[in-house]
Structure formats: structure tokens, C-alpha cells
C-alpha positions as CSV (number, residue, x, y, z in Angstrom):
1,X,-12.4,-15.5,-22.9
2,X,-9.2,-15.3,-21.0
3,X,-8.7,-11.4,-21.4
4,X,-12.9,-11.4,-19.7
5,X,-11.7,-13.6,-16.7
6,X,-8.8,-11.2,-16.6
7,X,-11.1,-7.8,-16.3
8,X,-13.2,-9.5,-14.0
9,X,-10.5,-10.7,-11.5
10,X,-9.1,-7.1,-11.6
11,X,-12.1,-5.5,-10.8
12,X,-12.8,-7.2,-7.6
13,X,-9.2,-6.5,-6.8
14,X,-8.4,-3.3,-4.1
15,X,-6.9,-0.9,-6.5
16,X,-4.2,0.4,-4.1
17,X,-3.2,-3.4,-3.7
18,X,-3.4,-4.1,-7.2
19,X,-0.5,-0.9,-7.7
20,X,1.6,-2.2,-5.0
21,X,1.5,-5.5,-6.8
22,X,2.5,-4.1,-10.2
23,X,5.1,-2.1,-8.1
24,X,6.9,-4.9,-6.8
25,X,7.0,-6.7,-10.3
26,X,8.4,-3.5,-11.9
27,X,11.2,-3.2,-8.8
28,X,11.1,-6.8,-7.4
29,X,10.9,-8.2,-3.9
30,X,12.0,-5.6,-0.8
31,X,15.9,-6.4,0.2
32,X,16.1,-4.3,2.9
33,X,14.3,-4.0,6.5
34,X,13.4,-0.7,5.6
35,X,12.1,-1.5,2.5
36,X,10.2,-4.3,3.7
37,X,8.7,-2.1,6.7
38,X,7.5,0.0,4.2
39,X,5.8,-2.8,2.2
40,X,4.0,-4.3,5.0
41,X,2.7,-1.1,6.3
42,X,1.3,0.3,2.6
43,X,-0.2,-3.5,2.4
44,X,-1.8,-2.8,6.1
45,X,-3.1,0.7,4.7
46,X,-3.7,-0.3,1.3
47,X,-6.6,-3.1,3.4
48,X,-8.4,-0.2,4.9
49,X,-11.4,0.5,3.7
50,X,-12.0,3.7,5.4
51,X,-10.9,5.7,2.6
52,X,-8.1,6.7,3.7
53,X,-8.8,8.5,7.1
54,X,-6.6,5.7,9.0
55,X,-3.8,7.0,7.1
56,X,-3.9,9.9,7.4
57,X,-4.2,10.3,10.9
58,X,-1.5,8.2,11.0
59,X,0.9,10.4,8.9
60,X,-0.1,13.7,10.7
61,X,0.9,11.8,14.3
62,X,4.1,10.8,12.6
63,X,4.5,14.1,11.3
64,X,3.8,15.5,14.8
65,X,6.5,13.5,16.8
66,X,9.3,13.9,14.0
67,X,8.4,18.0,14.8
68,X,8.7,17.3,18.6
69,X,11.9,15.4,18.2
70,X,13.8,17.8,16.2
């Protein structure tokens, strides 16, 4: 019974959240700013439901200026 409520929680859960959940309980909770920028943003991305285009276009931009700055 438990183990069914179990499956069927998980499977309404966003998969890309449900592995930066399991992530955090392997490493624990961020400690550092950049760690915890990083956690917010791949919860922001992970919330999209665009399949991925958002961050994508996001990661070529960042790509982009880090080029122009160096």
C-alpha cells in the first residue's frame, strides 16, 4: 500500500526536480552563495515546462558574453 502511494507521488513529480531533490540529500543543503545561486537557478529551470528551450537560450547568451569578455 505504502510503496503504491510512493509510485504515484513520484510520478506526478517533475523529474528534473525530483533529481535535484535526491541531489541535495546525497550532498546536503548549499553552504556557499555560489552554491546556492546555482540551486535556485536549476530549481527556476528545472519549473519550465518548455522542454528545455529557456535554458538553453539562456546558456548560449551566457556563453556569448563570457566570449566577449575575454
Amino acid at each position: 500500500m505504502l510503496a503504491q502511494q510512493i509510485k504515484a507521488i513520484r510520478a506526478r513529480l517533475n523529474p528534473q526536480l525530483l533529481k535535484i531533490a535526491e541531489k541535495l540529500a546525497r550532498k546536503g543543503p548549499p553552504v556557499t552563495d555560489q552554491e546556492r545561486a546555482t540551486l535556485a537557478i536549476e530549481l527556476f529551470l528545472a519549473q519550465k515546462r518548455d522542454g528545455g528551450d529557456f535554458a538553453a537560450k539562456l546558456k548560449a547568451k551566457l556563453e556569448e558574453q563570457k566570449r566577449r569578455s575575454h
